[in-house]
C-alpha positions in Angstrom: 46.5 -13.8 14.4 49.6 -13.4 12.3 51.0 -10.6 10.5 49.6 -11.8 7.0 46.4 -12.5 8.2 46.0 -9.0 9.9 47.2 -7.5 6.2 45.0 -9.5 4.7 41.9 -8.4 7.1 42.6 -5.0 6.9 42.8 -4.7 3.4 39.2 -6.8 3.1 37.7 -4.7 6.2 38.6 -1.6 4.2 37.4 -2.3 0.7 33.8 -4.4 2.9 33.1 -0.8 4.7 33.5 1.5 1.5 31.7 -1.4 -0.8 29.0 -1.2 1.6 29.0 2.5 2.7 28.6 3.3 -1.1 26.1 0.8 -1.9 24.1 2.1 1.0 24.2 5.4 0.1 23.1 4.4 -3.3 20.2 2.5 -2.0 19.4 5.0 0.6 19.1 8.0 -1.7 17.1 6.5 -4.8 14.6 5.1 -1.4 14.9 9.0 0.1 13.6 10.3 -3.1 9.7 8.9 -2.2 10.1 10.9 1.0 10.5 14.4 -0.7 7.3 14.5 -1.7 6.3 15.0 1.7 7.9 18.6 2.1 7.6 19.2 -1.3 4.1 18.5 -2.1 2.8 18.1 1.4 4.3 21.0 4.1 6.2 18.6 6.4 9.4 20.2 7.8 12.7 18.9 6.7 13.6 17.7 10.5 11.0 15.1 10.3 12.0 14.3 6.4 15.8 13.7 7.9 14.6 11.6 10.8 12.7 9.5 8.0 15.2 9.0 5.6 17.4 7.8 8.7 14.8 5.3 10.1 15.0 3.4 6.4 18.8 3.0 6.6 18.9 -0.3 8.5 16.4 -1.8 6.1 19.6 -2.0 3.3 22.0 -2.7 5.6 21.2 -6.8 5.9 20.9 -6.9 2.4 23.8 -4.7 1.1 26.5 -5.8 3.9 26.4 -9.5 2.6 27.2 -8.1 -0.8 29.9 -5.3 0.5 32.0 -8.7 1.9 31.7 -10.9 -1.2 32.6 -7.5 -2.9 35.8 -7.6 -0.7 37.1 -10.8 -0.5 36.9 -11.1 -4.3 38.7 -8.2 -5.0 41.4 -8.1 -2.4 42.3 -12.0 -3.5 42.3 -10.7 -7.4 44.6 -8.5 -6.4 46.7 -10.7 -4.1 47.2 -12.7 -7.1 47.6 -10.4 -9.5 50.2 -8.4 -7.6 52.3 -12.1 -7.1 51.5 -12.0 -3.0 49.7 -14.6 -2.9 52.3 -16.6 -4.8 54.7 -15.8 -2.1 52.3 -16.7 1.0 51.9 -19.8 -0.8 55.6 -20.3 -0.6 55.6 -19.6 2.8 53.5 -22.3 3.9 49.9 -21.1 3.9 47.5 -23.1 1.9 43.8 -22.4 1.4 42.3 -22.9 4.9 45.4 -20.8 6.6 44.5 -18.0 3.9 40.8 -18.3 4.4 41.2 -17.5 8.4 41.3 -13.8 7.9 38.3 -13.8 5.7 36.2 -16.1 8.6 37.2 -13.3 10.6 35.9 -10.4 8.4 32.5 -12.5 7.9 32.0 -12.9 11.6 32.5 -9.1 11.8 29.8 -8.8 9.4 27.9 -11.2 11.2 28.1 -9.5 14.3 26.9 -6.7 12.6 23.8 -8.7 10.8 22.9 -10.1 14.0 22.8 -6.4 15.9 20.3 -5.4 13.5 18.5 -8.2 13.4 17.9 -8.5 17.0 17.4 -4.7 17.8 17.7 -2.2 14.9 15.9 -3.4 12.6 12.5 -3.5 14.3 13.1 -0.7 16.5 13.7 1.4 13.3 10.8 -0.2 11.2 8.5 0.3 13.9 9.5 4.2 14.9 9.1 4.5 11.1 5.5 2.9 11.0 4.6 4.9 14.5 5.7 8.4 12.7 4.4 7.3 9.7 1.0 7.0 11.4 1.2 9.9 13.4 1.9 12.0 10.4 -1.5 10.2 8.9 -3.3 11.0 11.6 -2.0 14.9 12.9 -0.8 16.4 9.8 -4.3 15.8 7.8 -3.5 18.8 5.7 -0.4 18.3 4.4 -1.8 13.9 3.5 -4.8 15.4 1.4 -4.4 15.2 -2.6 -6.8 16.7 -4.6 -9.8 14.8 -6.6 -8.3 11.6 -4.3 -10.7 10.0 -1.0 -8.0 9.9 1.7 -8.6 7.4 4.5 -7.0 9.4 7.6 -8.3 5.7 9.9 -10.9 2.8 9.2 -13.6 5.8 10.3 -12.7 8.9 8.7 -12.5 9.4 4.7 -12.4 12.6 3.3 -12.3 14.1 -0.3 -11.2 17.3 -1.1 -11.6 19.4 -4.7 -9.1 21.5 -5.1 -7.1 23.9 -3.5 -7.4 27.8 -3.9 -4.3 30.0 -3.3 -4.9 31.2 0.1 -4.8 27.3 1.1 -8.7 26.5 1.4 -9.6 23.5 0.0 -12.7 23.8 -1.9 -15.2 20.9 -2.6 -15.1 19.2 0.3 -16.7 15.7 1.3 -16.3 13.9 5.0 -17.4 10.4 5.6 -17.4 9.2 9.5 -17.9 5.7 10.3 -17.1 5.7 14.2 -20.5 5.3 14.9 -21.2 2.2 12.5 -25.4 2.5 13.1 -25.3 6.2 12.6 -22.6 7.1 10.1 -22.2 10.8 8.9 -21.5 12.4 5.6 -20.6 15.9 5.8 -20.5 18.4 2.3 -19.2 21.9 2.5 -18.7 24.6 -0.2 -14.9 25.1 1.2 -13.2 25.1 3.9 -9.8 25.2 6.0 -7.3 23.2 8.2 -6.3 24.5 11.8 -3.4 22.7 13.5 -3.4 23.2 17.5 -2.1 21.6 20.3 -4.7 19.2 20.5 -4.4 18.1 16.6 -6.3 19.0 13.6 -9.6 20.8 13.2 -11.9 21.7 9.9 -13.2 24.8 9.5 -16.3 24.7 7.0 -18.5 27.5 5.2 -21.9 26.5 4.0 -22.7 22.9 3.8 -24.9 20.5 5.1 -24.5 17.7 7.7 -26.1 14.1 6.8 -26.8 11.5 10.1 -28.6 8.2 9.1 -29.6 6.2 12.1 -30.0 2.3 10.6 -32.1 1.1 13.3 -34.8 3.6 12.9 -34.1 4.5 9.0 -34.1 7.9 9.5 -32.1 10.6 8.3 -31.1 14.4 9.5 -29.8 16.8 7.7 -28.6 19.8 9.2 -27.5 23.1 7.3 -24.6 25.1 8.4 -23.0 28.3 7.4 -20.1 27.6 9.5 -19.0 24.4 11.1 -16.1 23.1 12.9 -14.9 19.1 12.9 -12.4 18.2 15.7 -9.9 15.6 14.0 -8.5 14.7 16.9 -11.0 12.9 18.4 -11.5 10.8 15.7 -8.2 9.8 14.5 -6.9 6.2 16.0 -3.8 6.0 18.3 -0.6 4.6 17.7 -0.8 2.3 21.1 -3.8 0.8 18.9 -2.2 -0.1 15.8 -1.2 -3.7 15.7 2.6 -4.0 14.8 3.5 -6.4 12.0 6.3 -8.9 11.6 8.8 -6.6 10.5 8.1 -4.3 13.4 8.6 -7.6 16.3 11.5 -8.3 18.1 13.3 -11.9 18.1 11.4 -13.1 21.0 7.6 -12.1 19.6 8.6 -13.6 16.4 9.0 -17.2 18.1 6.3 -16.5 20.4 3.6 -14.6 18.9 1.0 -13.0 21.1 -2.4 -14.9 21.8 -5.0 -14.1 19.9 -3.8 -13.8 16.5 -4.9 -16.2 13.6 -2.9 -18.7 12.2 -1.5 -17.2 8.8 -0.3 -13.9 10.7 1.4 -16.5 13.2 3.3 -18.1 10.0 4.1 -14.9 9.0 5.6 -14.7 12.2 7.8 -17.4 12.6 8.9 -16.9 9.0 10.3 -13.8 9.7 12.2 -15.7 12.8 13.5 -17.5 11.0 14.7 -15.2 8.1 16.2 -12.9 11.1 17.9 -15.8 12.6 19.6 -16.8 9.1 20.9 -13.4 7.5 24.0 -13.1 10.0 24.7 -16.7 8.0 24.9 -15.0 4.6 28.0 -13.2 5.6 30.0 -16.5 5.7 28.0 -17.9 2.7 29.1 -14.0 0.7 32.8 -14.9 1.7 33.2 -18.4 1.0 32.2 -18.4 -2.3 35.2 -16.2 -3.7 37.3 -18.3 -1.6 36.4 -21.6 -3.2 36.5 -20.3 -6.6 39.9 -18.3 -6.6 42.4 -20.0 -4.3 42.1 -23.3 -5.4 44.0 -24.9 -8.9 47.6 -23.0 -10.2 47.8 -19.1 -10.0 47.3 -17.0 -12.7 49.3 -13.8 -12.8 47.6 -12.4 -15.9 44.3 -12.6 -14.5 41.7 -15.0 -13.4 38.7 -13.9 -15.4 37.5 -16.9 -15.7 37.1 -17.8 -11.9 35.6 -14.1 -11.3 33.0 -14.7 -13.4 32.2 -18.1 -11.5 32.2 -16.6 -8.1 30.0 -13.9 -9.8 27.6 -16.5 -11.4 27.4 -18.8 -8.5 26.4 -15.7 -6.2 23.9 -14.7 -8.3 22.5 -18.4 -8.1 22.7 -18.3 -4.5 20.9 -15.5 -4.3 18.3 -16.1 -6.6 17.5 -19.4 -4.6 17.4 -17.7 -1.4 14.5 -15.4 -2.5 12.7 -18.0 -4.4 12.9 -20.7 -1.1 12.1 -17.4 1.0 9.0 -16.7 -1.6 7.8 -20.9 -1.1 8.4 -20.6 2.6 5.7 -17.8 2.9 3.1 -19.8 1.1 3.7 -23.5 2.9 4.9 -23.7 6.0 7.4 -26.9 5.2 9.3 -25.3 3.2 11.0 -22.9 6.1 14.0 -26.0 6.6 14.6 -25.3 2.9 16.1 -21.8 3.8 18.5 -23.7 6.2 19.4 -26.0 3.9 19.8 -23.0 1.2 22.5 -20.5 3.1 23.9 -23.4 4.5 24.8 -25.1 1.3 27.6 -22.3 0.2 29.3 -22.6 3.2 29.4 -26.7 3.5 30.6 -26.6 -0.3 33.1 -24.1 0.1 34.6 -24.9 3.1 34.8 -28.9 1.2 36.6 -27.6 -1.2 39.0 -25.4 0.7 39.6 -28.4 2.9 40.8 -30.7 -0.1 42.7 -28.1 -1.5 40.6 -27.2 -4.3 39.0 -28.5 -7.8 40.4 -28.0 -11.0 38.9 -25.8 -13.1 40.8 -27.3 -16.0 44.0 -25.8 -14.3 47.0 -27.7 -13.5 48.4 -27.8 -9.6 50.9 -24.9 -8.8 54.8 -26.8 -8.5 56.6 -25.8 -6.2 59.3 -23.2 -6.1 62.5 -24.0 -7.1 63.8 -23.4 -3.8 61.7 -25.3 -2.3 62.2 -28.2 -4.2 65.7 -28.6 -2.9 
């Protein structure tokens, strides 16, 4: 790599990793935001609040890192040209494809990058999110509960709550459990109060009544209590037991789904394959674009709004496609070999044009220096 095309790098790397660092940050705060209202509202400690708010970070990262390097490549190259250097690496020799080398190599950086998360951090995080997320549901039944609201803690256990009085009892209290689907129970209590132990969650309750109905025999008992505790964590499901979804799988469960599961979760599946498999492409698709638009036809010293706002317009398009062939491709199945042909078609066009030299734009051809003419 030559001295020009490490400046040229650098400078793009640079303005790629603060682009994206403040995008991300952007992103990752107005996302944090639905997370407060855990500690706020609901008594979780800040530790797990932090550990939440980092799990969602890679989840903006595929989408924002594209951006960051179109971001780059279009400014640095404005300013090349505004500034005159590209006018003089022109004169040196270098002509759109020999200019366009460092900015392949920033893309694959990104691409790199794209790939790592899709391969690994991006279901790893999703799914230690989800896992938390479920644990949280099922341990921390106190701090989930909103009152006037039936909270499903699992598919067995529902339970509506009152109010709240301000020594933390709940008041009102209503528990529906389904484990047993022949007998199910409904439990009503005056007020009552929530434990947390080593083993999980318990219910304390003062004066209700417990309801059993037994379906095959159509009989119903009704015992009255003064005081009465429910263990939670009996009856709360396991995290081994919940069944990951697509965004949770790794590359190799994607293309080869378990046995077992029905056909539209298996689409769902190898969508997401192939989605995976195809973001690491947007990096070159991000770059190319500014490329195409802004090195080709005569420079303009005094600004090239024009061609910003057509690298600007045809992103947009590009991206709008993408998410409406994505959209088709989760409703029919031959539509997936559209997303190909989607990303793909940036970087086919682009790399055309830089490999004729360019298209118009209604601009004439740069002439050559003076000195070079001679």
């Amino acid at each position: 790599m030559s001295v020009l095309d490490r400046y040229i790098l650098r400078q793009c790397l640079g303005v790629m990793v603060f682009v994206t660092a403040v995008l991300t940050v952007t992103v990752w705060l107005a996302q944090s935001l639905r997370l407060v209202d855990l500690i706020v509202n609901r008594g979780l400690s800040a530790d797990i609040f932090a550990y939440l708010a980092i799990l969602i970070l890679p989840r903006f990262l595929d989408i924002v890192l594209p951006i960051g390097v179109f971001i780059a490549v279009l400014f640095v190259f404005n300013r090349l040209t505004s500034e005159s250097e590209l006018v003089v690496m022109r004169s040196a020799g270098l002509g759109p494809l020999g200019l366009a080398k460092p900015v392949f190599a920033l893309a694959g950086i990104a691409a790199l990058a794209l790939l790592s998360l899709s391969a690994y951090f991006l279901p790893a995080s999703n799914r230690e999110f989800k896992d938390l997320q479920f644990e949280i549901r099922n341990r921390f039944v106190a701090s989930l509960l909103q009152e006037g609201t039936f909270t499903n803690i699992s598919d067995q256990l529902t339970i509506y709550i009152g109010g709240r009085d301000q020594r933390g009892e709940v008041t009102g209290l209503l528990i529906n459990d389904d484990r047993d689907p022949e007998k199910p129970i409904t439990i009503t209590a005056e007020r009552g109060a929530f434990a947390e132990s080593g083993g999980g969650s318990r219910i304390v309750m003062v004066n209700g009544n417990r309801q059993q109905y037994d379906r095959t025999t159509g009989k119903l008992s009704v015992l009255t209590f003064e005081r009465y505790t429910l263990d939670l964590n009996q009856m709360r499901d396991t995290a081994a037991a919940r069944f990951p979804d697509a965004q949770e799988r790794y590359l190799p469960e994607l293309f080869f789904p378990p046995a077992g599961i029905d056909l539209l979760m298996r689409h769902a599946f190898l969508l997401e394959g192939h989605q995976r498999l195809l973001v690491p492409l947007t990096a070159f698709s991000f770059a190319i674009i500014p490329l195409a638009c802004l090195l080709p036809g005569q420079v303009n010293r005094r600004g090239q709004l024009q061609r910003i706002l057509l690298a600007v317009g045809l992103a947009f398009v590009f991206q709008s496609l993408d998410l409406a062939v994505k959209n088709l491709a989760a409703r029919y199945w031959n539509a997936i070999p559209l997303i190909y042909l989607i990303d793909l078609l940036p970087l086919t066009l682009g790399f055309g044009i830089l490999l004729k030299g360019g298209i118009r734009l209604g601009f004439r051809r740069p002439a050559l220096p003076a000195f070079a003419a001679r």
